[in-house]
C-alpha positions in Angstrom: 10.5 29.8 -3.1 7.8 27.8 -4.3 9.9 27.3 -8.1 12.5 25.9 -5.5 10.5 23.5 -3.9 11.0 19.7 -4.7 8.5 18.0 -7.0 7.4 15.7 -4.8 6.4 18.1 -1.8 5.0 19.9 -4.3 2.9 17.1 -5.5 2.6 16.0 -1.4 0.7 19.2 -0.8 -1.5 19.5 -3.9 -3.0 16.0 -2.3 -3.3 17.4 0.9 -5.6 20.3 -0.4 -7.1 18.2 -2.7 -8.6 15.9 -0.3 -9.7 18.6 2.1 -11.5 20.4 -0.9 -13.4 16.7 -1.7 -13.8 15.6 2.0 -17.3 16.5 1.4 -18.1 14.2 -1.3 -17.4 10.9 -0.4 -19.5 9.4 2.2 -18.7 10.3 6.1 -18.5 6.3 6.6 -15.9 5.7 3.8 -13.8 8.5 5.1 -14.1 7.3 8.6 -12.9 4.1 7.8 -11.3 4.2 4.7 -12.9 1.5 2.9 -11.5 -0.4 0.5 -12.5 -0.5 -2.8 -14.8 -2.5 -3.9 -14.1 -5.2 -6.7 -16.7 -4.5 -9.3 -15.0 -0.9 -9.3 -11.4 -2.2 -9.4 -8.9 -0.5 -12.4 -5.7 -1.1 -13.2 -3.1 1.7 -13.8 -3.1 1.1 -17.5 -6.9 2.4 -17.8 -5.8 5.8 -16.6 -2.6 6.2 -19.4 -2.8 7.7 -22.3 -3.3 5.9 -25.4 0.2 5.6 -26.5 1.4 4.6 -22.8 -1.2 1.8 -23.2 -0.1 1.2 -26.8 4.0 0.7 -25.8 2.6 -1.5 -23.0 0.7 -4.1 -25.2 3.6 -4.3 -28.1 6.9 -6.0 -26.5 8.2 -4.7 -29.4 7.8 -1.1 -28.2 8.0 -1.8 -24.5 11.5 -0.5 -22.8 10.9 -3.3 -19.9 11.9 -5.8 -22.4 15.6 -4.6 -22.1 15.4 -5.6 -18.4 13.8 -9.1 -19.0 16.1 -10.0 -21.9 19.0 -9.5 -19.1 17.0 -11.7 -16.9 16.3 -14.5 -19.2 19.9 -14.3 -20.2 20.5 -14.9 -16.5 18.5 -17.9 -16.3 21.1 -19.5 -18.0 24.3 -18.7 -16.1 26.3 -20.8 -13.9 26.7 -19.2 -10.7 28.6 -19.3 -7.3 29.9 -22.2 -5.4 27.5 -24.7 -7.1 28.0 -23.8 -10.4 24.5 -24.1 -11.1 21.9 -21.8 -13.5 18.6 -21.3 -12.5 17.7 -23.2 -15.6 19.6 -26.4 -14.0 17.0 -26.7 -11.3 14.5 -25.4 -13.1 14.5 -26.5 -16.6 12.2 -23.5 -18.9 11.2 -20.8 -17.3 8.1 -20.8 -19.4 6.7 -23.2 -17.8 8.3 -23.9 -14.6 7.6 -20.0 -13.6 4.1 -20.0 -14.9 2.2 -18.8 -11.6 4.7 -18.0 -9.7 4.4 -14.6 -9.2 1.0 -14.6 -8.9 1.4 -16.4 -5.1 4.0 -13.6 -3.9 4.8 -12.4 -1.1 4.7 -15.4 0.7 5.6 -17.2 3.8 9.5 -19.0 3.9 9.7 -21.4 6.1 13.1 -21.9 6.1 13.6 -18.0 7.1 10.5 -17.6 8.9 9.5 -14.3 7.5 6.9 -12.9 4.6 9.2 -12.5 1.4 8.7 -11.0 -2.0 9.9 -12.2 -5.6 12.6 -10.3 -5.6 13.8 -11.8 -1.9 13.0 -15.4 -3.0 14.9 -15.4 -6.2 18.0 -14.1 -4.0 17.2 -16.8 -1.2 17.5 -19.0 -4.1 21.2 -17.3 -5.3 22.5 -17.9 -1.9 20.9 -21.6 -0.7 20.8 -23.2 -4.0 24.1 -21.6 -6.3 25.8 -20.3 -3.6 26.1 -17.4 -4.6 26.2 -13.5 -3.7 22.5 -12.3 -3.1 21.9 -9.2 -5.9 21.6 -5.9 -4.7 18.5 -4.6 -4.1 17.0 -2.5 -6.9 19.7 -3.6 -9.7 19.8 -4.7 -12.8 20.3 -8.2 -12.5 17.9 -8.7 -9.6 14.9 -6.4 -11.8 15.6 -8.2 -14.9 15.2 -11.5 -12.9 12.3 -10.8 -11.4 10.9 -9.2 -14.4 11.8 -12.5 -16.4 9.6 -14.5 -13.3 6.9 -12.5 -13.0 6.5 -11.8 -17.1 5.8 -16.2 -16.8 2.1 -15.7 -14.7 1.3 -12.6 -17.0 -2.5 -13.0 -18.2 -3.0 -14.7 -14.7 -5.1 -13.6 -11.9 -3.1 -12.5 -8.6 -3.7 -15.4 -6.0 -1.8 -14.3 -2.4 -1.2 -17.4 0.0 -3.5 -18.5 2.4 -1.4 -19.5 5.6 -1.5 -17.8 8.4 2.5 -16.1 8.3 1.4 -14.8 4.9 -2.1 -13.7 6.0 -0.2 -12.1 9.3 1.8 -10.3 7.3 -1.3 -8.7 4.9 -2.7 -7.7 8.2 0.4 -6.0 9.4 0.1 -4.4 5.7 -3.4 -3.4 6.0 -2.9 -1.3 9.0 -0.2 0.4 7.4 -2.1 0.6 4.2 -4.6 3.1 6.6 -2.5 4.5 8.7 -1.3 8.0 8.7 2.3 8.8 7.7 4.7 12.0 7.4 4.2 16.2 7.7 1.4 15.7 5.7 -0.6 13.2 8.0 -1.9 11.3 5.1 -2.4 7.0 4.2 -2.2 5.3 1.0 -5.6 5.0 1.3 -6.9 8.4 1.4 -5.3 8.7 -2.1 -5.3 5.6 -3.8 -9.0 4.7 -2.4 -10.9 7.5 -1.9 -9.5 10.0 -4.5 -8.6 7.6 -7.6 -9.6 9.1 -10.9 -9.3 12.8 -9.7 -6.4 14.8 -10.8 -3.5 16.0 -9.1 -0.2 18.0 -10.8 -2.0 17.0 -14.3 -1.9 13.5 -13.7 -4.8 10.9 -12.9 -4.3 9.4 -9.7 -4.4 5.6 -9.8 -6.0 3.3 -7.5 -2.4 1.5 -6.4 -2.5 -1.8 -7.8 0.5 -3.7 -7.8 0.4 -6.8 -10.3 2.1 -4.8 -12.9 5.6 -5.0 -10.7 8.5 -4.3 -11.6 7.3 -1.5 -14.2 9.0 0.7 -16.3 8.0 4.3 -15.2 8.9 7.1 -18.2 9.5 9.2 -15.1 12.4 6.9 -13.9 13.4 6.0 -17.4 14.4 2.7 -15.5 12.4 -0.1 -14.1 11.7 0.0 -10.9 10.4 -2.6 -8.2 7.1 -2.0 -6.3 9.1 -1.1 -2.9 11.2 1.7 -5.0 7.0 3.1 -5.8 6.3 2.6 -2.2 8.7 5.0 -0.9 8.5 7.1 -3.2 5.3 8.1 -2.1 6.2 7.7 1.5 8.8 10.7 0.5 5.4 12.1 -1.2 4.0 13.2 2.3 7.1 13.7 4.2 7.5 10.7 5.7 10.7 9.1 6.8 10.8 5.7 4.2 11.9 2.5 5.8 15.2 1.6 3.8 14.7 -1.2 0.4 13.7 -4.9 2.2 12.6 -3.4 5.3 9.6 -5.5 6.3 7.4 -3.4 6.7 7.3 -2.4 3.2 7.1 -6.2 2.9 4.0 -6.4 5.0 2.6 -3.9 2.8 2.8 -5.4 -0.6 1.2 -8.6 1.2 -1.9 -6.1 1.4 -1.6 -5.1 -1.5 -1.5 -8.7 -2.9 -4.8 -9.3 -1.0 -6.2 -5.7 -2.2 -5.5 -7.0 -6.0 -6.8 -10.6 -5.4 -8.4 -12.0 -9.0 -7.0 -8.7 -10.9 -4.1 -9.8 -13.6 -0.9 -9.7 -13.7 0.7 -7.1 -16.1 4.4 -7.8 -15.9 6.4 -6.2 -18.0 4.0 -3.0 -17.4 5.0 0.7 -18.6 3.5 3.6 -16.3 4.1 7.3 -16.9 
């Protein structure tokens, strides 16, 4: 029965038992109100990988994300939909026009009224300003795009907006960040704050950082996006995911945005 059992309910209830073994070392304040960590004590993802993890991410020569972003900067050149228009029309080199640009994301659109991430603004942008199709969610083209963007602000510190939608929408995040989810009855934060560096199934758990997004995970042998990561670990504990562009999952990397304020942004990342 247990052979049988998925990996990631496996994993789920290792974290479970794992936090009620350590719920006596931390102190009863942080528990009770699951602090954040502080940003002295703040490490990305990459310090907990092995050396050649680390090594493959540093040499684009090694790294397997670059497969995506060479599609997306391929992209940046085709003419597209109604307008017949490449992103490199309105936007001239991507090396410098982008530079920053994922850094500020998620981020208010006025024009929608609603939070949106990197990926949603660079379709918003495929269907306003080429007149285009929007990209599926969680495909090639859309992850090599966004890859391409985001690989512009790498070396940059994260910088989330500052207007009140966008701050709204980190609030909304924050809560959810905290709050208890699935069979398992567990947060993001109980793991990713209160339990980062200890072990579970033989691997490190990380303190949930997001500026690396989109990575290239050797589990997936794919990138990935940072909602794909998000429910994945909502399926961790048994909880019911909201589906790919929901907004709450939205709301959350707006937190997370906050949560990784000043930290750098590692685009294209590799994590195991």
């Amino acid at each position: 029965m247990t052979a049988a059992m998925p990996v990631a309910a496996k994993a789920a209830i290792a974290t479970m038992a794992l936090i009620a073994s350590a719920s006596g070392s931390l102190p009863a304040a942080a528990m009770a109100a699951g602090a954040d960590l502080p940003t002295g004590e703040r490490r990305s993802g990459a310090d907990f990988m092995s050396p050649a993890t680390q090594a493959m991410q540093r040499d684009d020569a090694q790294n397997p994300a670059m497969l995506w972003i060479s599609g997306g900067e391929a992209q940046w050149r085709v003419k597209a939909g109604g307008s017949a228009k490449s992103c490199a029309d309105c936007h001239g080199d991507a090396r410098s026009s982008m530079r920053g640009v994922a850094a500020r994301f998620p981020a208010f659109d006025t024009e929608s009224g609603a939070v949106v991430n990197l990926g949603r603004r660079i379709n918003l942008c495929r269907e306003r300003r080429q007149q285009a199709a929007a990209w599926k969610l969680e495909s090639e083209d859309l992850l090599g795009m966004e890859a391409y963007v985001a690989m512009q602000s790498r070396g940059m510190p994260v910088t989330p907006p500052r207007d009140a939608g966008t701050k709204a929408s980190a609030a909304r995040g924050q809560q959810l960040y905290r709050q208890r989810i699935g069979q398992l009855n567990l947060s993001c934060a109980q793991c990713h704050d209160q339990q980062s560096g200890r072990k579970l199934a033989g691997s490190t758990i990380p303190q949930a950082h997001a500026a690396a997004y989109p990575i290239y995970r050797l589990e997936w042998q794919a990138l990935g996006s940072l909602q794909r990561r998000l429910r994945n670990c909502m399926s961790g504990v048994r909880a019911e995911a909201p589906p790919l562009g929901a907004q709450e999952l939205t709301d959350l990397e707006a937190w997370l945005a906050v949560r990784d304020q000043g930290m750098t942004i590692e685009t294209p990342a590799v994590r195991p």
